[in-house]
C-alpha positions as CSV (number, residue, x, y, z in Angstrom):
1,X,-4.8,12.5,20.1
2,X,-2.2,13.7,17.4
3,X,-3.6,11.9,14.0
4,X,-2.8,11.9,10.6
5,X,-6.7,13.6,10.1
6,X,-7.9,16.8,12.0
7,X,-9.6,16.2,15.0
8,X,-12.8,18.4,14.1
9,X,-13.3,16.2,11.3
10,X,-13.2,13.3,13.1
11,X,-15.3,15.0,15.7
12,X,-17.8,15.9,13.2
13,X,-17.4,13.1,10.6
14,X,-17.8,15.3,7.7
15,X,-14.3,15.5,6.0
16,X,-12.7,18.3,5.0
17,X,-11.0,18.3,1.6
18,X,-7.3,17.9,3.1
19,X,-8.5,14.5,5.0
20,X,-10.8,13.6,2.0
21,X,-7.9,13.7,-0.4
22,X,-6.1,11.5,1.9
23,X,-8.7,8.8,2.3
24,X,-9.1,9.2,-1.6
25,X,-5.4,8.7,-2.2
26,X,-5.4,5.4,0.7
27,X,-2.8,6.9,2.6
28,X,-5.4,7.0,5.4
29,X,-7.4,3.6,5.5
30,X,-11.3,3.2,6.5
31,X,-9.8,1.3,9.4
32,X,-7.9,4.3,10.6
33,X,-10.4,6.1,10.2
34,X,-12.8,4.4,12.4
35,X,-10.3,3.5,15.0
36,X,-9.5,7.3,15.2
37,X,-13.0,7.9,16.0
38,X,-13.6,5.5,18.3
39,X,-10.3,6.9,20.4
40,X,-11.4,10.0,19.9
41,X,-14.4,9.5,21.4
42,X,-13.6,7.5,24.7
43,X,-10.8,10.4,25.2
44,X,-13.5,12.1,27.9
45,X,-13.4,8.5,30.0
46,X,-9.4,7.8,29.6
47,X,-7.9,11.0,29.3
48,X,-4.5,9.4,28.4
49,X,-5.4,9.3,25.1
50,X,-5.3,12.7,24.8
51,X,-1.4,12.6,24.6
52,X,-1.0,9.6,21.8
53,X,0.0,9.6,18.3
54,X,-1.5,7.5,16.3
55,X,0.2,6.7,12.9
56,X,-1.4,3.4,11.2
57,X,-4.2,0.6,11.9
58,X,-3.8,-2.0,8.9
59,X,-6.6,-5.4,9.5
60,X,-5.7,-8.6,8.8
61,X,-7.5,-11.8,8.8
62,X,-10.0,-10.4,12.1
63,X,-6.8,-8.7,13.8
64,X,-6.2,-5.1,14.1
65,X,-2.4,-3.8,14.3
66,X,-2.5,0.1,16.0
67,X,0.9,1.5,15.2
68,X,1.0,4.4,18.1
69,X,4.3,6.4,18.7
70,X,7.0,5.7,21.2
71,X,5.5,5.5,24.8
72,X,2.0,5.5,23.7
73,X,1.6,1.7,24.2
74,X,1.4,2.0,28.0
75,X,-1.0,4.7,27.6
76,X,-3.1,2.2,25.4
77,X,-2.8,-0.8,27.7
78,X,-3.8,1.1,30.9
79,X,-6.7,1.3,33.5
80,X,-6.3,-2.4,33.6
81,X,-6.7,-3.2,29.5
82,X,-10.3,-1.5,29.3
83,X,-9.0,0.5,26.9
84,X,-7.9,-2.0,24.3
85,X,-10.9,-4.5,25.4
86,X,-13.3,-1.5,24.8
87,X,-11.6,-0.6,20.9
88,X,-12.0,-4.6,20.4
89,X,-15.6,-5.2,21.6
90,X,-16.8,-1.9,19.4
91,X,-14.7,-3.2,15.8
92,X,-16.0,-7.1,17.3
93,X,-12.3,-7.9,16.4
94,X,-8.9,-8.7,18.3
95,X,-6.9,-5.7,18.9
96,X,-2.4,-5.6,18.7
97,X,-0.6,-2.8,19.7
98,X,2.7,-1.6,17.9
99,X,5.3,1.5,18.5
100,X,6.3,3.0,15.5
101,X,10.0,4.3,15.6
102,X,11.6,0.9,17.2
103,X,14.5,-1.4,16.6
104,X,12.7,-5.3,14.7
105,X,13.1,-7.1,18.0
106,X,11.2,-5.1,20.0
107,X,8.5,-5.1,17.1
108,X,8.4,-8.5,17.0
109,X,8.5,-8.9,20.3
110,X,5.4,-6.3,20.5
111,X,3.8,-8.7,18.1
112,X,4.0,-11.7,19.3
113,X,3.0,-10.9,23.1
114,X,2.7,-12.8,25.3
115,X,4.7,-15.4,23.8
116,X,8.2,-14.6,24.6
117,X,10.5,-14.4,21.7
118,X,13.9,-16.8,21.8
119,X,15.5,-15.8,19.5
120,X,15.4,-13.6,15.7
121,X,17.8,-14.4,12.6
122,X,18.1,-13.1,9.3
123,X,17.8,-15.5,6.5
124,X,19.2,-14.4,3.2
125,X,17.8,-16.4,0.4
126,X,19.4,-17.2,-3.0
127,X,17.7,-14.6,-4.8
128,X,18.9,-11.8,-2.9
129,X,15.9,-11.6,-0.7
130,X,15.4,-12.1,3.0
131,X,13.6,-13.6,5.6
132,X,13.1,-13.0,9.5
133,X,13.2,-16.3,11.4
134,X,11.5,-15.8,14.8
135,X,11.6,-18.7,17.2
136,X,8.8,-18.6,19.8
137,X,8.8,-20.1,23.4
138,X,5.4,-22.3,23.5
139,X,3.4,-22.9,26.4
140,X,2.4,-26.5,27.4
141,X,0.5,-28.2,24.6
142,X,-1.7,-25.3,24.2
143,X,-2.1,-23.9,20.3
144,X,-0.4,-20.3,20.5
145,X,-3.1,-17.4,21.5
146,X,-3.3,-16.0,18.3
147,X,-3.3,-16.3,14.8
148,X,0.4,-16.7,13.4
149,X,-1.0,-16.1,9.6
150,X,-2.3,-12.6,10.5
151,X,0.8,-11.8,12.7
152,X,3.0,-12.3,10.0
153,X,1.0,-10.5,7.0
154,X,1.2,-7.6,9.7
155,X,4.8,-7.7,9.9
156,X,4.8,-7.7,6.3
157,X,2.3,-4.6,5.6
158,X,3.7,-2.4,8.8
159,X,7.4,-2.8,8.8
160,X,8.0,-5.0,5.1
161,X,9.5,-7.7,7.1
162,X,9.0,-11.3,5.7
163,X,8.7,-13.7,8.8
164,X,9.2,-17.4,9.3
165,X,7.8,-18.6,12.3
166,X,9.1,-21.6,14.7
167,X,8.4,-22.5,17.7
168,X,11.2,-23.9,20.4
169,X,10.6,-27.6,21.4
């Protein structure tokens, strides 16, 4: 796995002063910094994992957001999900995965799976800021299967993107 810390120090889980000084400064998080290990360590039983980049995991509100590099979310989400489901049973909290280097749509898209997105616009408000409307497809009667709240303070700390959420009717 290609990280933004060495892979002996994660290995060992003594720092050296390089990774200290980024986990000091917070451009790594503790949440990166356990996720990295926990990869790391089921690399042996899924050796996929060997070949992913791993740039960010920012928590929000019980959800963890993994931004991986391009092509590394089918690495992630294979051997049927065990993967994913083993990361989320060790942290006890619900895993989303994200590619780094794409276009918003298929972020948001990402995101929001497996509600299908209808369709995204750009809102530009009065005081020169902006907004993303997203417009989701809902299923049935059902409340959607996760929590819109977290999803969109993800948006906002991965990408900067400020998201209105609606669903279609």
């Amino acid at each position: 796995m290609k990280s933004q810390l060495c892979n002996f120090c994660l290995k060992s889980g003594i720092l050296c002063s390089k990774c200290q000084a980024k986990v000091k400064s917070g451009e790594v998080s503790d949440t990166y910094l356990e996720i990295a290990r926990l990869i790391l360590s089921l690399e042996n039983k899924y050796p996929p994992l060997q070949s992913i980049a791993f740039h960010e995991a920012v928590e929000v509100d019980g959800v963890i957001a993994l931004v991986v590099g391009r092509g590394d979310v089918a690495r992630l989400l294979g051997y049927g999900g065990k993967i994913i489901r083993a990361i989320g049973e060790k942290t006890g909290k619900s895993i989303r995965i994200l590619e780094k280097a794409v276009d918003n749509r298929k972020f948001l898209e990402d995101l929001f799976a497996p509600l299908p997105v209808m369709t995204i616009n750009t809102i530009w408000l009065p005081d020169g800021t902006t907004e993303t409307r997203v417009i989701l497809k809902k299923r049935g009667r059902r409340p959607p299967p996760m929590n819109i709240e977290a999803m969109k303070k993800i948006a906002k700390a991965v990408r900067n993107i400020v998201l209105r959420v609606e669903f279609s009717r």
